[in-house]
C-alpha positions as CSV (number, residue, x, y, z in Angstrom):
1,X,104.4,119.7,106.1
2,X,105.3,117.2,108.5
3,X,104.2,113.7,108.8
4,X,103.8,111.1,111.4
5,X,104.3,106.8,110.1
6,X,102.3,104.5,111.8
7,X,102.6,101.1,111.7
8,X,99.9,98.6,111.8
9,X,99.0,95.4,112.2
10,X,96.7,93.2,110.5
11,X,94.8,90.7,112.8
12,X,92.7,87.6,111.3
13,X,90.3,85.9,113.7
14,X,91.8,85.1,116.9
15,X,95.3,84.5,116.1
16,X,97.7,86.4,114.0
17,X,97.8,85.3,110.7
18,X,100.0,87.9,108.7
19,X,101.8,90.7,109.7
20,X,101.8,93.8,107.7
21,X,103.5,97.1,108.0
22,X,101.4,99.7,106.2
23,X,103.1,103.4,105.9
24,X,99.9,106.1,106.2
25,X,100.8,109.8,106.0
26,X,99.0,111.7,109.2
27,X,99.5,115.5,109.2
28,X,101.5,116.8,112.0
29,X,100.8,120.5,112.9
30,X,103.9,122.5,113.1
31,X,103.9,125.6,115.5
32,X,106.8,128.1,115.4
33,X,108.5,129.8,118.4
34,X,107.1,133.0,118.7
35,X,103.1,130.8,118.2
36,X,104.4,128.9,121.0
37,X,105.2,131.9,123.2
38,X,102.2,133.3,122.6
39,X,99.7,130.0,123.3
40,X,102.0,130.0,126.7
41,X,101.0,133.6,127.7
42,X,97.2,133.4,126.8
43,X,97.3,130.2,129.1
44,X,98.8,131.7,131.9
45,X,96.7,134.8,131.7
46,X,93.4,133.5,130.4
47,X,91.3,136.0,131.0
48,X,94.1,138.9,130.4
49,X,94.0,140.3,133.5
50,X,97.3,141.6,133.0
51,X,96.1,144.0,129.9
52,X,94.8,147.0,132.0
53,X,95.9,145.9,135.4
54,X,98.1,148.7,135.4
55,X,96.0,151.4,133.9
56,X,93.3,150.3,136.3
57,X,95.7,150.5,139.2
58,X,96.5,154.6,137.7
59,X,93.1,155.5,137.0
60,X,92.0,157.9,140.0
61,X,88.4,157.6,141.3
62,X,85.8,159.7,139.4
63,X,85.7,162.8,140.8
64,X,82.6,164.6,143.3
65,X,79.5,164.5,140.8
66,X,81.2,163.0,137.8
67,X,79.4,159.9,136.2
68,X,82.0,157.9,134.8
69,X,80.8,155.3,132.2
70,X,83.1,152.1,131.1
71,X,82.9,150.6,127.8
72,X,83.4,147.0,128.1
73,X,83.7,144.4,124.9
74,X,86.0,142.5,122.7
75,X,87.4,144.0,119.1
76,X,84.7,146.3,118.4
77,X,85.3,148.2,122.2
78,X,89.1,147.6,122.1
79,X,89.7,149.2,118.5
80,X,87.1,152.3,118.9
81,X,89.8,155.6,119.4
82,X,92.6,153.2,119.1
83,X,92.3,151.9,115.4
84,X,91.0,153.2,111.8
85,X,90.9,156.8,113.1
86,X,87.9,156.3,115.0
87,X,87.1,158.9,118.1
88,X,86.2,157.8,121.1
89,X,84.4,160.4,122.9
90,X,87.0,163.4,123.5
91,X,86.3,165.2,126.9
92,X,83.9,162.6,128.0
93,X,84.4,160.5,131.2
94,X,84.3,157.5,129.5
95,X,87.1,154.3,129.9
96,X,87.9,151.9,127.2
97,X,88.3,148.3,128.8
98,X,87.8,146.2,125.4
99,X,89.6,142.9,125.1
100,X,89.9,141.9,120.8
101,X,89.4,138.6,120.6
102,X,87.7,137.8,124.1
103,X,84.6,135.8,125.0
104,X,82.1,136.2,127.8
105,X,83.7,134.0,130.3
106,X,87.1,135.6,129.9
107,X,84.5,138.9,130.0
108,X,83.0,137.4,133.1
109,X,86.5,137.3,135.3
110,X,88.1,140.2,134.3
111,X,84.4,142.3,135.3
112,X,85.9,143.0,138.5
113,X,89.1,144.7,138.0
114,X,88.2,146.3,134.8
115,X,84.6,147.6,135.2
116,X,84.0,147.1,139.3
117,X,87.5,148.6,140.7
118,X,86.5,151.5,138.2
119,X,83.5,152.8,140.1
120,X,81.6,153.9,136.8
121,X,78.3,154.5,137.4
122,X,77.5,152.8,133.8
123,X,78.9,150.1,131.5
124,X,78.2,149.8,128.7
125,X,78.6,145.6,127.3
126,X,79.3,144.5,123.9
127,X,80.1,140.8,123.9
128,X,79.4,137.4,122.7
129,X,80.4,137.6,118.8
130,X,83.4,135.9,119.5
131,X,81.7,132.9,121.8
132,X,79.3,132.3,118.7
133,X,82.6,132.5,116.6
134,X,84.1,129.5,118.9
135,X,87.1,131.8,120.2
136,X,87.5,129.8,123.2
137,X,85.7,127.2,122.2
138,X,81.6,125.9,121.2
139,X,79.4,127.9,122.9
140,X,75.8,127.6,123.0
141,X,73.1,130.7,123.4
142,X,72.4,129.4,127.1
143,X,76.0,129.6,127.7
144,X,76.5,133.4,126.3
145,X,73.0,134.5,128.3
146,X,74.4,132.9,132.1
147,X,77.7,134.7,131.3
148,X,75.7,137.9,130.5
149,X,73.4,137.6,133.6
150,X,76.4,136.8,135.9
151,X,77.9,140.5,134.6
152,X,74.6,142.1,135.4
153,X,74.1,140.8,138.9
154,X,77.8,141.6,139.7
155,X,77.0,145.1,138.2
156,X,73.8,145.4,140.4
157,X,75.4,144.9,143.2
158,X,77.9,147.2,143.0
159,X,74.9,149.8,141.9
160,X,76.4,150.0,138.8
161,X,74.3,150.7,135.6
162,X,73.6,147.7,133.2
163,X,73.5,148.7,129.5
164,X,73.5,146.0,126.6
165,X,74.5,146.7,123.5
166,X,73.0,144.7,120.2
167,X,75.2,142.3,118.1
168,X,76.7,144.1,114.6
169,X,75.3,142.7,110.8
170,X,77.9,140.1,110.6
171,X,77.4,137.8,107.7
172,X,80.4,135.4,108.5
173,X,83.9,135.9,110.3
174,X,86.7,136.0,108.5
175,X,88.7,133.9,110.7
176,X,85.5,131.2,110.7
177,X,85.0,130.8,107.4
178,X,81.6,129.3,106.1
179,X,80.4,129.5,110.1
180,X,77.2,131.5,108.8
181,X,76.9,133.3,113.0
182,X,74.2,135.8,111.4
183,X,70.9,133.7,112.6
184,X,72.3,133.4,116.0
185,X,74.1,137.1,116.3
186,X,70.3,138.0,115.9
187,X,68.7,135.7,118.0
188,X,71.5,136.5,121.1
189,X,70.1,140.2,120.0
190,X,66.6,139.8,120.7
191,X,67.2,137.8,124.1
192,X,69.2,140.7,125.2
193,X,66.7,143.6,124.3
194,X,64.0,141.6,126.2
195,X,66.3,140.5,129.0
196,X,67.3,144.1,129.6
197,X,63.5,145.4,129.2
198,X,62.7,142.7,132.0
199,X,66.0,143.8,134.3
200,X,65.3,147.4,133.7
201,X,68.7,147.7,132.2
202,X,69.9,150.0,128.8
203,X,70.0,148.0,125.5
204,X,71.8,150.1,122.7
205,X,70.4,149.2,119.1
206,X,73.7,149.3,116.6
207,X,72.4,146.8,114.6
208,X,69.3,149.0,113.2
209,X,71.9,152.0,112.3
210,X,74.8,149.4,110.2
211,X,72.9,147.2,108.8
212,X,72.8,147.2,104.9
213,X,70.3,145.5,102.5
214,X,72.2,141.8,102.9
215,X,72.4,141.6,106.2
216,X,76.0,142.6,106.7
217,X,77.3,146.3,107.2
218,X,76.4,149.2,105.3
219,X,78.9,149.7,102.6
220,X,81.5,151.9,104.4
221,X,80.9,150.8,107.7
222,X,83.0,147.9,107.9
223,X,86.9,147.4,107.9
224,X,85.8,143.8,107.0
225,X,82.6,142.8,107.6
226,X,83.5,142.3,111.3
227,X,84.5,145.6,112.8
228,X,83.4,149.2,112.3
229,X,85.4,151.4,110.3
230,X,85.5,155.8,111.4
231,X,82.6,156.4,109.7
232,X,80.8,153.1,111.3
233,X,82.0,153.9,114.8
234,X,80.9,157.9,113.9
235,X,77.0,156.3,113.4
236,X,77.3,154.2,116.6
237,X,78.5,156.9,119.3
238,X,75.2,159.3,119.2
239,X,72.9,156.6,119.3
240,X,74.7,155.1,122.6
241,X,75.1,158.2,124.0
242,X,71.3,158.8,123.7
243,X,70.9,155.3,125.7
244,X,73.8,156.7,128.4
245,X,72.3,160.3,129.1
246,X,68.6,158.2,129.6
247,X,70.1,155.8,132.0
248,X,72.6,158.3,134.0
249,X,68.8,160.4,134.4
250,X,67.8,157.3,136.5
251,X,67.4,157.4,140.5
């Protein structure tokens, strides 16, 4: 560890009557090389545009008839087919555009190139976990919900289909210790079901299917309280395909 002297001076009424130099240890943060590099990147692609710019760019248009659907998220999306064996939907037109790690307004600029330029007809959006977890910084409900509506307007008028997803039983984040997100993981839930009930959007419910009797995942569902194992991602997939085939039946 690294420390930082400062030197102070003592002051007695107007005029200096003694001079002291006190020595106090301060903790200096030390960041290696490759940290460095890394900080540098994620500030000069914030929003990591650069992550599927060139798949996006090679991904043909859907073709005649077919209803392409984009899953769009942080960890949870990112890792489903491409961590802890899990299967993401073999033969189905369906594009992974999950980000670990991101928040909503990283969510919110990247919407264009990785969901619009797509031309899904769905998307299905599974965010906000890591604003409540203070990824990018404190983030209150109101901020999470205007990020969220921003998405669905730009999805509207592009005629693309709106589904929200629920939060996941998360008790606490291993990289936020003692952060206790569960109260507000379930309030950001219920605005979301009623927001998309008002919008006439899709709201998948993962939350009923993983929760366990404490209020975190089912035992087996979870890699780590956090993010779904095979068997959790196996429990999620028919219940939001259910909430895709109902939507994709809309005008």
């Amino acid at each position: 560890m690294k420390y930082l002297y400062i030197a102070t001076l003592v002051m007695s009424g107007s005029l200096w009557a003694q001079q002291a130099s006190v020595s106090i240890a301060v903790p200096v943060a030390t960041v290696t090389a490759g940290e460095l590099q890394e900080m540098r990147a994620k500030l000069a692609d914030w929003p990591q545009l650069g992550r599927y710019r060139a798949a996006d760019a090679a991904l043909p248009p859907p073709n005649a008839g077919q209803k392409r659907v984009v899953f769009f998220g942080s960890s949870t999306t990112d890792n489903w087919g491409r961590k802890y064996d899990s299967v993401f939907f073999p033969g189905k037109p369906y594009v992974n555009r999950g980000v670990s790690g991101q928040t909503t307004p990283q969510m919110l600029i990247r919407f264009q190139q990785d969901v619009v330029a797509l031309r899904p007809a769905a998307v299905v959006f599974l965010g906000g976990s890591n604003d409540v977890a203070g990824n990018t910084g404190t983030a209150t409900l109101e901020m999470i919900e205007d990020n969220i509506r921003s998405m669905v307007a730009v999805a509207k008028e592009n005629h693309i289909q709106m589904i929200l997803a629920s939060q996941q039983p998360t008790i606490e984040f291993p990289w936020a210790k003692g952060s206790h997100p569960a109260p507000m993981l379930l309030a950001l839930s219920a605005w979301e079901k009623e927001y998309a009930r008002a919008q006439g959007l899709g709201y998948v419910d993962y939350y009923s299917v993983l929760v366990g009797p404490d209020g975190g995942f089912k035992p087996g569902l979870s890699v780590d309280g956090v993010h779904p194992t095979a068997a959790g991602y196996a429990v999620m997939a028919p219940v939001v395909e259910r909430v895709i085939d109902l939507v994709l039946k809309q005008p």
